[in-house]
PyMOL CGO cylinders between C-alpha atoms (Angstrom):
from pymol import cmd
from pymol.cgo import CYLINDER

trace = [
    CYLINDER, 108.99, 45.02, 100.88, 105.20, 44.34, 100.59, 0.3, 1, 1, 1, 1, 1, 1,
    CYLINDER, 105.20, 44.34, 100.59, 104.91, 40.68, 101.32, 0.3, 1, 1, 1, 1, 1, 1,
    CYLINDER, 104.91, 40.68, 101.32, 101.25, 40.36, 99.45, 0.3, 1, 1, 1, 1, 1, 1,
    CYLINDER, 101.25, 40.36, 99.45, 103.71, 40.82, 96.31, 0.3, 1, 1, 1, 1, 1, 1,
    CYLINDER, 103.71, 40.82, 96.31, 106.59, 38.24, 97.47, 0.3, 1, 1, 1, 1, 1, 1,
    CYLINDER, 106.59, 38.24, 97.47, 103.64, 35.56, 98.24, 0.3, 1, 1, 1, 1, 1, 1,
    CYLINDER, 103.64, 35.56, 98.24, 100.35, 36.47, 96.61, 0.3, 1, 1, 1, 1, 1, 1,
    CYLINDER, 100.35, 36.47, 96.61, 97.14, 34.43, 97.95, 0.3, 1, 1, 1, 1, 1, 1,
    CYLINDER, 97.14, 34.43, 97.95, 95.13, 32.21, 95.97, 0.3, 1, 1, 1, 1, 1, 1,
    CYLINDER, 95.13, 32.21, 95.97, 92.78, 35.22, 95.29, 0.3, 1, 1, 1, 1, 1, 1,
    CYLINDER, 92.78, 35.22, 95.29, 95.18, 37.61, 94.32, 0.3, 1, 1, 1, 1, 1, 1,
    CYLINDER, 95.18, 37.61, 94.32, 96.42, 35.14, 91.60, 0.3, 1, 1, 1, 1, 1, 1,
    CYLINDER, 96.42, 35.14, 91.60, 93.02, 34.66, 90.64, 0.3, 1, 1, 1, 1, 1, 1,
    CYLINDER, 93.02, 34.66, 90.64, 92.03, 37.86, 90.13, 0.3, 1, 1, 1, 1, 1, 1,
    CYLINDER, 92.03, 37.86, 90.13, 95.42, 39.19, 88.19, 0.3, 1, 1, 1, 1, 1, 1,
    CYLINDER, 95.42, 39.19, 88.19, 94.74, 35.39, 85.96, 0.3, 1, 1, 1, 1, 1, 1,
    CYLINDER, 94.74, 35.39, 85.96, 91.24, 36.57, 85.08, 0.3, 1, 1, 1, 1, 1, 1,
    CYLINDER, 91.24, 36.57, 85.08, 92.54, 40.07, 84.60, 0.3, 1, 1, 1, 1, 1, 1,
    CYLINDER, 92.54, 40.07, 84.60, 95.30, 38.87, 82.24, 0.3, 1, 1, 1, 1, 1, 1,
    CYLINDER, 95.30, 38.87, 82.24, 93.46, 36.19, 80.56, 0.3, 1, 1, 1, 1, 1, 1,
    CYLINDER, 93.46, 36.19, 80.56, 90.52, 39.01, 79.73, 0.3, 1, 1, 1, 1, 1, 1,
    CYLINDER, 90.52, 39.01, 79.73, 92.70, 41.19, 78.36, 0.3, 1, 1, 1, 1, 1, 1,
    CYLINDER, 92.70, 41.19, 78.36, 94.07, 39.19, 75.89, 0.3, 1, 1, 1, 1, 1, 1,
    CYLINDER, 94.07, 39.19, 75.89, 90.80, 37.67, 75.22, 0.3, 1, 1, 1, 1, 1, 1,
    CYLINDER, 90.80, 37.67, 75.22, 90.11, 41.11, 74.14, 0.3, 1, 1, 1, 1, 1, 1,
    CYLINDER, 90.11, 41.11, 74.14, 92.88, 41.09, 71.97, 0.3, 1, 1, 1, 1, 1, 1,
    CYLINDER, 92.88, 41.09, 71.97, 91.16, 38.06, 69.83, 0.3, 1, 1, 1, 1, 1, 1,
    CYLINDER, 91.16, 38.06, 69.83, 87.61, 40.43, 69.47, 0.3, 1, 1, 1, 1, 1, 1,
    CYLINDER, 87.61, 40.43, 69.47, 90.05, 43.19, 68.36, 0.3, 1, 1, 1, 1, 1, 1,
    CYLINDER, 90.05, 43.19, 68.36, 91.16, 41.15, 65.84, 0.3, 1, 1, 1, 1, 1, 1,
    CYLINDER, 91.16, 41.15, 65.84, 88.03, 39.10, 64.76, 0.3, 1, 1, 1, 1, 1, 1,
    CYLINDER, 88.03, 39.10, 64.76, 85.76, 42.11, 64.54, 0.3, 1, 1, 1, 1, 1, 1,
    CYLINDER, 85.76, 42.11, 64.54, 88.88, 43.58, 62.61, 0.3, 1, 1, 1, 1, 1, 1,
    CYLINDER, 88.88, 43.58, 62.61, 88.61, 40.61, 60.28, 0.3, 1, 1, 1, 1, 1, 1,
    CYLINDER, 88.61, 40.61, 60.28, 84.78, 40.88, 59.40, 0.3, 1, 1, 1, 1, 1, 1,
    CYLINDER, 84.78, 40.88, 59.40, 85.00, 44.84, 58.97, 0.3, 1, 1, 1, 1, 1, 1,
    CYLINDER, 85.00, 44.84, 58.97, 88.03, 44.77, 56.66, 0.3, 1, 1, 1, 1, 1, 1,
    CYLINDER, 88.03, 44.77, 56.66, 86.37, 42.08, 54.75, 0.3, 1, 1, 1, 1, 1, 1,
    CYLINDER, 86.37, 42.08, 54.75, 83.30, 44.04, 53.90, 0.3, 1, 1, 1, 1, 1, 1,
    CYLINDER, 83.30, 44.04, 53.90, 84.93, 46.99, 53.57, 0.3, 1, 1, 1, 1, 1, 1,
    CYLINDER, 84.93, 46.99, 53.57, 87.55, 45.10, 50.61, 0.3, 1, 1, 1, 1, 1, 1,
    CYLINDER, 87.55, 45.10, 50.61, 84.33, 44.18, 49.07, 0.3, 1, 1, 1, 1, 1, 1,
    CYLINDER, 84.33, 44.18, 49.07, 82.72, 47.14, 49.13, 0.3, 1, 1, 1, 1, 1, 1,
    CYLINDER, 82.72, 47.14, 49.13, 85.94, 48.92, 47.56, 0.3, 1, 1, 1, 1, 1, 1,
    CYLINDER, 85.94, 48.92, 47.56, 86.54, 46.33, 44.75, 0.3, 1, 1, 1, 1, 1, 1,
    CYLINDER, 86.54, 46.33, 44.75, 83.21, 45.98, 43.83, 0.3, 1, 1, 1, 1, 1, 1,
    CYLINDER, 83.21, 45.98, 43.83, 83.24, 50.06, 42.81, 0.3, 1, 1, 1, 1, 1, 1,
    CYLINDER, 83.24, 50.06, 42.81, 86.36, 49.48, 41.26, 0.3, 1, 1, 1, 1, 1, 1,
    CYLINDER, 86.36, 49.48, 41.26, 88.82, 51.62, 44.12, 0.3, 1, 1, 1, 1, 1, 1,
    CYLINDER, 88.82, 51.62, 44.12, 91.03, 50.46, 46.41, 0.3, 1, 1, 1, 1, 1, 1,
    CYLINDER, 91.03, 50.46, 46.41, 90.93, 53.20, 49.04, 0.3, 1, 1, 1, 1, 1, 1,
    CYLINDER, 90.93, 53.20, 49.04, 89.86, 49.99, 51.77, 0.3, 1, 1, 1, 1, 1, 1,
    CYLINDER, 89.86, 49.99, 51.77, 94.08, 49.56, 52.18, 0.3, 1, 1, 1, 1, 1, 1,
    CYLINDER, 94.08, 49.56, 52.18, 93.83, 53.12, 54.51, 0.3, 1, 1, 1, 1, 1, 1,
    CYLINDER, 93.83, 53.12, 54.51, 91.57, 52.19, 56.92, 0.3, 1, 1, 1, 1, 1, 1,
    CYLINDER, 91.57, 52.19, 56.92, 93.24, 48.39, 56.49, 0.3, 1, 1, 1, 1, 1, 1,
    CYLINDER, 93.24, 48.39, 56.49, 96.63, 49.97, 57.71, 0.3, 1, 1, 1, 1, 1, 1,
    CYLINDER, 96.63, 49.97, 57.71, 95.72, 52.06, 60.39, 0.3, 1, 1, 1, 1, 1, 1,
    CYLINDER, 95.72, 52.06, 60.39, 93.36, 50.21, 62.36, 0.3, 1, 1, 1, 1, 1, 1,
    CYLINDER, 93.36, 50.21, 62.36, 96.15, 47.37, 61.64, 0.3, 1, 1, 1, 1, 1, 1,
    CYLINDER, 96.15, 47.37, 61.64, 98.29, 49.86, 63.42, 0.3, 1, 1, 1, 1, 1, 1,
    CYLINDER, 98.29, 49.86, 63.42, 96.38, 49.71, 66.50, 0.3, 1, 1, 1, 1, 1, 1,
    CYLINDER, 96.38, 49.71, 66.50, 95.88, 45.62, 66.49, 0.3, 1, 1, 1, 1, 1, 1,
    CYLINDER, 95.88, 45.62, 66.49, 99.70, 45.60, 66.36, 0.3, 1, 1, 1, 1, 1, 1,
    CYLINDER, 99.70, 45.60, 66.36, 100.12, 47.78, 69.11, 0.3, 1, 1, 1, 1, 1, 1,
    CYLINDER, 100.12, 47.78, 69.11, 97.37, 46.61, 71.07, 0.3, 1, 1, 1, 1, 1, 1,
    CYLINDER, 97.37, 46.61, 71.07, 98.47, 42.81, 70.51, 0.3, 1, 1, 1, 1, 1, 1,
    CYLINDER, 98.47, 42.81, 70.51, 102.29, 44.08, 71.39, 0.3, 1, 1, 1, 1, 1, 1,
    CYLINDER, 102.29, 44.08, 71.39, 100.63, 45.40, 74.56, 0.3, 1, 1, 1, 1, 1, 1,
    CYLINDER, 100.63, 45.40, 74.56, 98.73, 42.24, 75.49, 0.3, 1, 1, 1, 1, 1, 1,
    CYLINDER, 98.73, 42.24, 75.49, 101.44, 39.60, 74.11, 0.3, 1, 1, 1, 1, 1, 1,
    CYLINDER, 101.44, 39.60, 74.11, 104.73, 41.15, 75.82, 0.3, 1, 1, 1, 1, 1, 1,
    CYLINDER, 104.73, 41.15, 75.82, 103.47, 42.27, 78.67, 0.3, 1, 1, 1, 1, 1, 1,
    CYLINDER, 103.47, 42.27, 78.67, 101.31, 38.67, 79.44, 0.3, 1, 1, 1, 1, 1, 1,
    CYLINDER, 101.31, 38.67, 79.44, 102.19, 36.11, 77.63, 0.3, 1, 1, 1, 1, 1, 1,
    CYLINDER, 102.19, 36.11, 77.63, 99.10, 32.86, 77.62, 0.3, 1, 1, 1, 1, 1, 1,
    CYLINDER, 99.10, 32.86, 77.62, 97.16, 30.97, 75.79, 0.3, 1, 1, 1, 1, 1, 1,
    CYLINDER, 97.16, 30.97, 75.79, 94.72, 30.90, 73.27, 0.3, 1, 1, 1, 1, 1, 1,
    CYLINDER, 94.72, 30.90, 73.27, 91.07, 30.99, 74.64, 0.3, 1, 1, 1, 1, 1, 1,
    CYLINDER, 91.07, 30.99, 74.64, 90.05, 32.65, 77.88, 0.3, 1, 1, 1, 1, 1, 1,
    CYLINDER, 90.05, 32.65, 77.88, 89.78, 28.93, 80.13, 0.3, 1, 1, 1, 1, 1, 1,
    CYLINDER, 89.78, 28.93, 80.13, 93.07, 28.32, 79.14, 0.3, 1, 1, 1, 1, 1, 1,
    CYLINDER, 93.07, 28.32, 79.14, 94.48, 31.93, 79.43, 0.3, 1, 1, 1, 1, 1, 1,
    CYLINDER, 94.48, 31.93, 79.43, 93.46, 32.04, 83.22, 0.3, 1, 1, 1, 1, 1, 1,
    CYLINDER, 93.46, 32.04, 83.22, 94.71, 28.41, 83.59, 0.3, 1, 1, 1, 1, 1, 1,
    CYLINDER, 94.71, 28.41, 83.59, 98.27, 28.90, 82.57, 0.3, 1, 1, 1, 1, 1, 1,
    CYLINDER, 98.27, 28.90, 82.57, 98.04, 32.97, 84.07, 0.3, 1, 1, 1, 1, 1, 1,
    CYLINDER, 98.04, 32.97, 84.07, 97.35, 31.27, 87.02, 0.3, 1, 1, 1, 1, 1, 1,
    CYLINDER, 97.35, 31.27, 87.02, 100.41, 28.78, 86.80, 0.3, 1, 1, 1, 1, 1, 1,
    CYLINDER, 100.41, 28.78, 86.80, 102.48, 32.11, 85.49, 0.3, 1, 1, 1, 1, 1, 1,
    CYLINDER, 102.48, 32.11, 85.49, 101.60, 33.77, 89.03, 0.3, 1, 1, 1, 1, 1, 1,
    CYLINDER, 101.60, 33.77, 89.03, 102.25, 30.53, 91.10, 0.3, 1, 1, 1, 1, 1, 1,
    CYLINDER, 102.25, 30.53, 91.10, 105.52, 30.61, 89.60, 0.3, 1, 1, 1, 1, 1, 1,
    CYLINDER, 105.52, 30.61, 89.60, 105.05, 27.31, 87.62, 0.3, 1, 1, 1, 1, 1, 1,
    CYLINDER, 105.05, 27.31, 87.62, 105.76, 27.45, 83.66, 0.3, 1, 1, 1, 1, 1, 1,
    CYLINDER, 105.76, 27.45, 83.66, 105.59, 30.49, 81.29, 0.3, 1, 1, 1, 1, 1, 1,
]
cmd.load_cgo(trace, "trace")
């Protein structure tokens, strides 16, 4: 048994925390930047009188669920990166989930 895993130091937790907490902060670009495109892109659809903006809605949807199933049940955290590597770090010590 590798005891580095069994008792990580205080910079392995760090690390993994930051690691974890930027990864999910990732997740929250993903979906803002999903957001603002989708937005324009329902505009631009309605205001020519299609709806073809549901396609691109539903597959790069697709991809935010997956990538956010990824992220969410692999790591499970917080909300905004200071407090992701906070509580990752408390995950890693052991402390609460």
């Amino acid at each position: 048994m590798n005891t580095t895993q069994a008792n990580p130091s205080a910079g392995d937790i760090e690390k993994r925390a930051r690691r974890r907490a930027g990864a999910k902060m990732g997740w929250y670009i993903h979906a803002f930047v999903y957001v603002l495109v989708n937005l324009g892109l329902v505009a631009i659809s309605a205001s020519r009188g299609h709806s073809w903006a549901v396609y691109p809605l539903m597959g790069w949807g697709l991809g935010l669920l997956i990538h956010g199933a990824v992220i969410w049940f692999i790591a499970p955290g917080g909300s905004f990166y200071d407090r992701l590597v906070e509580r990752e770090r408390r995950t890693l010590r052991g402390g609460d989930s």
